[in-house]
C-alpha positions, 0 to 999 in steps of 0.5 A: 923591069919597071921603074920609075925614077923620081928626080929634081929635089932639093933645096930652095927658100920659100917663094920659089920654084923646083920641077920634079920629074919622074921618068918611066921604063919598062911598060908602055907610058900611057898605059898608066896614069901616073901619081905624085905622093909626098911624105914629111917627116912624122906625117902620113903620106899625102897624094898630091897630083895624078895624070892620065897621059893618054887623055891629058886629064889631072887632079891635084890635091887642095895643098898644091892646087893653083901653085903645082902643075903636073905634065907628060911627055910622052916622047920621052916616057916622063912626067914632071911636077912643075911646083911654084910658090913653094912653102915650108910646108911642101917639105917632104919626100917626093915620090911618083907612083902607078897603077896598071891602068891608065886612069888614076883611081878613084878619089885621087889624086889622095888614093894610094889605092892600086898604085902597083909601081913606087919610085924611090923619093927624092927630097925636097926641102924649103926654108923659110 
């Protein structure tokens, strides 16, 4: 079975740092690009960063460019979310998603659009 595991929420004030993971099983890790989606409460659901392991190629959303990296480690069939300078606004529920393939779809990294495999969120709250 597939999975994707996302891991590393929590609760921290604004200014500082979290680093998200989403570890992957059950298909071959650079087959797939693999995508971060955050959803606050009464708010659609925002794309904010994808990556194509095999070529090392990430987009990020306007929200989070300059202060969110995203990265692989293909060894150990992961990807992180390294997030700085957070606000009260990245508040939401995180989760790490991806497609069949291994490039991350067009209009990403804010396309939903063929993600076949969703991880369970994990919750990241930032206070003021």
């Amino acid at each position: 079975d597939v999975q994707l595991q996302a891991s590393g929420g929590g609760l921290v004030q604004a200014g500082q740092s979290l680093r998200l993971s989403c570890a992957a099983s059950g298909f071959t890790f650079d087959d797939h690009a693999i995508a971060w989606f955050r959803q606050a409460p009464g708010k659609e659901r925002e794309g904010i960063s994808c990556i194509e392991s095999r070529v090392g190629r990430t987009y990020y959303s306007d929200s989070v460019k300059g202060r969110f990296t995203i990265s692989s480690d293909n060894a150990r069939s992961t990807v992180y979310l390294q997030m700085n300078s957070l606000k009260p606004e990245d508040t939401a529920v995180y989760y790490c998603a991806a497609p069949l393939v291994s490039v991350c779809p067009p209009g990403a990294p804010s396309s939903a659009k063929g993600m076949a495999y969703w991880g369970k969120g994990t919750q990241v709250t930032v206070s003021s």
